[in-house]
C-alpha positions in Angstrom: 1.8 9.6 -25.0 -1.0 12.6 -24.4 0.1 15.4 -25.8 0.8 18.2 -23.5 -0.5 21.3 -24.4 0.4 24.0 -22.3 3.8 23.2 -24.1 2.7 23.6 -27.5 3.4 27.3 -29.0 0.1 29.2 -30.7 0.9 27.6 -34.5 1.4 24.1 -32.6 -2.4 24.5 -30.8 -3.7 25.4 -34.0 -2.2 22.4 -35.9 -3.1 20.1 -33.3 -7.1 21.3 -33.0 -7.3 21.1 -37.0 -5.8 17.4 -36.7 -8.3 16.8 -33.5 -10.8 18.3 -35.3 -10.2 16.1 -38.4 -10.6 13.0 -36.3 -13.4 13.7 -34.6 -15.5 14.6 -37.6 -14.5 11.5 -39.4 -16.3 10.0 -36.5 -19.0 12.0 -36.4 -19.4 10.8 -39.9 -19.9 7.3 -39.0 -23.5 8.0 -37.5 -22.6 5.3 -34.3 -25.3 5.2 -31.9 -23.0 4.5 -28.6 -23.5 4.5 -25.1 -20.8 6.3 -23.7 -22.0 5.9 -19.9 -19.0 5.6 -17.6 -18.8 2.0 -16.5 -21.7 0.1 -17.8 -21.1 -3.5 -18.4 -22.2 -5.0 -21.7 -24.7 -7.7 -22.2 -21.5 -10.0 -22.3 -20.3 -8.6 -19.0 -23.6 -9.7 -17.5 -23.9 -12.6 -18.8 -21.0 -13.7 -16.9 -22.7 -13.6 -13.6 -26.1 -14.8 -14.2 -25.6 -17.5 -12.2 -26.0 -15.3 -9.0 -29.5 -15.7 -10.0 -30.0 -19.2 -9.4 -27.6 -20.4 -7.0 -29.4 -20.1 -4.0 -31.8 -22.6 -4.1 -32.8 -23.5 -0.3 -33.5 -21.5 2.8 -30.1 -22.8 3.8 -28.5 -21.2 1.0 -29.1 -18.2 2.0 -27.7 -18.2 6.1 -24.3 -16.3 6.5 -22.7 -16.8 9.9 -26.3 -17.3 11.7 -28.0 -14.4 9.9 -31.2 -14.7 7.3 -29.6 -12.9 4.6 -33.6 -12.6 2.6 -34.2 -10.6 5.8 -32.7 -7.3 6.7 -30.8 -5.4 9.7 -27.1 -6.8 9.3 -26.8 -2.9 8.5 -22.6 -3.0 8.1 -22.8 -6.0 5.6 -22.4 -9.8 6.2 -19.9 -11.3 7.7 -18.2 -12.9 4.5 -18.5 -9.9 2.0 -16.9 -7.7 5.0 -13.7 -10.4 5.0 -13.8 -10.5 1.8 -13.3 -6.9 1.0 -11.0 -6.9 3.6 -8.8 -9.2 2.2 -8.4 -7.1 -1.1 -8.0 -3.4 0.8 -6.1 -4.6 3.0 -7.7 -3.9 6.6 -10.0 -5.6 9.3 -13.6 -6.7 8.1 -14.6 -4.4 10.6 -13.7 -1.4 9.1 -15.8 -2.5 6.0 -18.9 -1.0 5.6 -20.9 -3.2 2.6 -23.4 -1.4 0.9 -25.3 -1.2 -2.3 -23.6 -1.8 -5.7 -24.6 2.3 -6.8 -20.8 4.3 -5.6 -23.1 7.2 -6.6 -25.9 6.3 -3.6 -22.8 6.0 -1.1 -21.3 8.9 -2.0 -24.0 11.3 -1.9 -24.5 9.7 1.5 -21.1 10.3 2.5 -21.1 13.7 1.6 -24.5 14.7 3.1 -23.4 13.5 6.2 -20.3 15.2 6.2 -22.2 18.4 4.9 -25.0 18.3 7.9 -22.7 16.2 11.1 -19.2 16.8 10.0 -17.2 13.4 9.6 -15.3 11.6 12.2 -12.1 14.1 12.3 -14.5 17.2 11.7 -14.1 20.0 14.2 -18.0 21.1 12.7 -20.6 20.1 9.9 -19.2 21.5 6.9 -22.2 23.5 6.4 -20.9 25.4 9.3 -17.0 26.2 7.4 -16.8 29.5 5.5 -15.5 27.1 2.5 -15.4 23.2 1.3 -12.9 22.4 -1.5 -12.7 19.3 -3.8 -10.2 18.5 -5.9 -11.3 16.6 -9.4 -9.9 14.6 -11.4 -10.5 15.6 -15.2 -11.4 13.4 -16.8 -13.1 12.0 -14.1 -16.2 10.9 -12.6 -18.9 13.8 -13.6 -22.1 12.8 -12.0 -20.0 12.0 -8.8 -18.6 15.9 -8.9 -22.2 16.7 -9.2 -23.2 16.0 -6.3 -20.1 18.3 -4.0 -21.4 21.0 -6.3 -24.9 20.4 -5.5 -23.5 21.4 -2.2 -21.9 24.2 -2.8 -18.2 23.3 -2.5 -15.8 24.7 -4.4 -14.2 22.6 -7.3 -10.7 22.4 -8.3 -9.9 20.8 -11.1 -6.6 18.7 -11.7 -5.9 17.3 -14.7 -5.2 13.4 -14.6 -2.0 13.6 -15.5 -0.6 15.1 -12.7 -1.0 11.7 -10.7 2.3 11.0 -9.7 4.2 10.6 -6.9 5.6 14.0 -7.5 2.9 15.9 -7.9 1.2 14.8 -5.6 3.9 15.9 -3.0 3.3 19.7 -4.6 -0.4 18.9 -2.8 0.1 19.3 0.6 -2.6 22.4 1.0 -5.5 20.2 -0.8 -7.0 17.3 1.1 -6.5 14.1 -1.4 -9.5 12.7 -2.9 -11.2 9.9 -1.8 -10.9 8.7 -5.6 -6.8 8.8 -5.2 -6.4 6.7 -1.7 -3.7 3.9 -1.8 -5.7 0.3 -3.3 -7.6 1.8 -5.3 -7.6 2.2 -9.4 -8.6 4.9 -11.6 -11.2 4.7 -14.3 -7.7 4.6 -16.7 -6.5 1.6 -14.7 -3.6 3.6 -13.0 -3.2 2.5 -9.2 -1.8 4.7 -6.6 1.0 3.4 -4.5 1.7 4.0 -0.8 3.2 7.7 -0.5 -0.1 9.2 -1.7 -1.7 9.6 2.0 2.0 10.7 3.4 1.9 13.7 1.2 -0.2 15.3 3.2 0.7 15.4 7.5 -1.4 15.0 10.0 -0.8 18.5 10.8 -1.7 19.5 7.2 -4.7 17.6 6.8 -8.0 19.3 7.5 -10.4 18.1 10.1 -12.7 16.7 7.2 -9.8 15.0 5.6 -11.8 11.5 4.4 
């Protein structure tokens, strides 16, 4: 279990940084030359779909429900990837929008057009609110945060561990993440149940709630 430090007394910080400390030099010893890049599969990883590659063989191949897939304008996603997704959020294929494979390209999309339009519950473009707030999970995803701070929102940080369904309940003034909605996982594998969207009312949730 993580250790908790904001319970620890001055003596027990300083015992725990030399120990830290202590581990993380031994490592530094070992000269490893790692990737540490959030997410990036391994050459294992890929090899597992190369297949994709060479499936589609014929012009055939490649119609989805009457549409040329090698061509483009199907610009919410074909009709089976939208089903599929469905199927595992659990909502109607026509409230999926399939895009590229980059979360960082959707997102910055998102929030630019929340920052210049406003979203669909906006009252105004945020550009146009006195102040944008956006809660972080630390650790979290860093390039992703980069972006809402490219935009000049404010940033709140809230430590990981405080994803539970009672803190989250002690979050009714913050609008909830998009990275802490109900079916989706964390980057620690820790899933978030049901009662995360209820902790927050209609009422309570801002106009740019996402």
């Amino acid at each position: 279990m993580s250790t908790v430090y904001q319970n620890l007394t001055p003596a027990q910080l300083r015992e725990e940084y030399a120990a830290v400390k202590a581990q993380f030099d031994a490592l530094k010893a070992k000269e490893l030359k790692l990737n540490m890049a959030r997410g990036k599969p391994g050459k294992e990883q890929l090899d597992l779909v190369s297949d994709i590659l060479s499936i589609l063989k014929t012009p055939e191949d490649c119609m989805s429900n009457g549409v040329d897939a090698r061509n483009y304008g199907e610009l919410s996603g074909l009709k089976e990837a939208k089903e599929y997704w469905a199927d595992v959020l659990g909502c109607k294929s026509e409230e999926c929008f399939i895009g590229g494979n980059a979360s960082l390209t959707l997102m910055y999309d998102l929030v630019s057009k929340g920052y210049t339009h406003g979203l669909a519950r906006s009252e105004k473009p945020w550009c146009k609110l006195d102040t944008v707030k956006w809660l972080c999970p630390a650790p979290g995803y860093d390039r992703h945060f980069k972006i809402t701070e490219s935009f000049g929102f404010e940033l709140i940080t809230i430590l990981s561990v405080i994803y539970s369904q009672t803190h989250l309940s002690k979050l009714p003034r913050y609008f909830l993440p998009t990275s802490i909605l109900p079916s989706l996982t964390s980057m620690h594998g820790r899933s978030f149940k049901r009662f995360a969207p209820r902790s927050v009312t209609a009422e309570q949730r801002p106009p740019f709630f996402m």
